[in-house]
N, C-alpha and C positions, 0 to 999 in steps of 0.2 A: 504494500500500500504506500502510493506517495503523500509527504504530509499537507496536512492541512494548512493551503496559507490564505486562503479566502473562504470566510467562513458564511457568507451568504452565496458564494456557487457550493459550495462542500454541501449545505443546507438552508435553501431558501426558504426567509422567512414567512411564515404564511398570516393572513389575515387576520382571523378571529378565535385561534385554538394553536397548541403548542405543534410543533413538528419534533420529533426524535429521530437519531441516528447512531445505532449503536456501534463504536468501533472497536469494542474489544469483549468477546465474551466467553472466560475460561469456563468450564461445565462444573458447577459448583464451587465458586471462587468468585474472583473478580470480573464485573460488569463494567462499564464503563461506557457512559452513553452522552451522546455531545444531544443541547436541548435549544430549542430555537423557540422564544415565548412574546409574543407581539408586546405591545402597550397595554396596560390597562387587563389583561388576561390571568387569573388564578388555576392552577393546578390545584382540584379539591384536594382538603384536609386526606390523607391516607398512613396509613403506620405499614409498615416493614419488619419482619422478623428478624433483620441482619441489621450493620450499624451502617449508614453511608453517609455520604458528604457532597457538600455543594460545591465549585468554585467558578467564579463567576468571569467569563473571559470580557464580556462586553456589556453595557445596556446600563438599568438600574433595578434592582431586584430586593424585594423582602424575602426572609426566611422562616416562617412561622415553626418553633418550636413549641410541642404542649399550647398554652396563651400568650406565648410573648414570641413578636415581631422582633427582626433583627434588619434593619435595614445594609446591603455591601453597595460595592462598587467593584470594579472590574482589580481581580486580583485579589480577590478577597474570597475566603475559605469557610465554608461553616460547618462542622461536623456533626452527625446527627445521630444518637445511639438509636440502637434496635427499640423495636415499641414504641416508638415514643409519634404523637399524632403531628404530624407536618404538610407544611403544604408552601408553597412558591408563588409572589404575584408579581409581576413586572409594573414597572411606572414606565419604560421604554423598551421599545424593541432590545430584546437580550437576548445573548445567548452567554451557555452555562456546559458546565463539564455534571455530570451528576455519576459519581464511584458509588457500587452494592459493592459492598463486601460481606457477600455471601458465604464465605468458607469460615467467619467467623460466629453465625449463627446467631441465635437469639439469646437472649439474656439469660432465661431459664437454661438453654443448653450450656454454656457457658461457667454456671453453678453445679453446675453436677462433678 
């Protein structure tokens, strides 16, 4: 794969709903998925059973952990444990890296 140096031909932003494109997906392990989220567009509230992470290459983005908003800006990293209720809303055209780390499982797994 050659890399990415335009990140609206690699994935065009789309109108009214997020676009995804996954570039790397080990089979029980790491996901790693580039996200393209217009203006003004939320990803509903969802939880995950593994820990993952946000980081934001472009745009303006919040990062809802549990009730608290965290607003980044490009270069800016949020880490999200397993469980836990999250969700993504743009203020501008963004795009974002979004890592599952799946191979580290949920929290309950993780205590045993």
């Amino acid at each position: 794969m050659n890399p990415i140096t335009n990140l609206s031909e690699t994935l065009p932003m789309p109108e009214n709903q997020r676009a995804s494109l996954p570039l790397l997906d080990l089979k029980n392990d790491t996901k790693l998925v580039l996200v393209a989220l217009p203006g003004g567009v939320q990803i509903p509230a969802h939880q995950a059973p593994y820990p993952a992470s946000v980081l934001l290459l472009s745009g303006s983005i919040e990062v809802m952990q549990g009730e608290a908003w965290k607003r980044i800006g490009p270069g800016e990293f949020v880490p999200i444990d397993a469980e836990v209720l999250h969700s993504v809303r743009a203020f501008d055209p963004s795009y974002f890296l979004v890592t599952h780390l799946r191979g580290l499982g949920s929290k309950a797994n993780l205590s045993q």
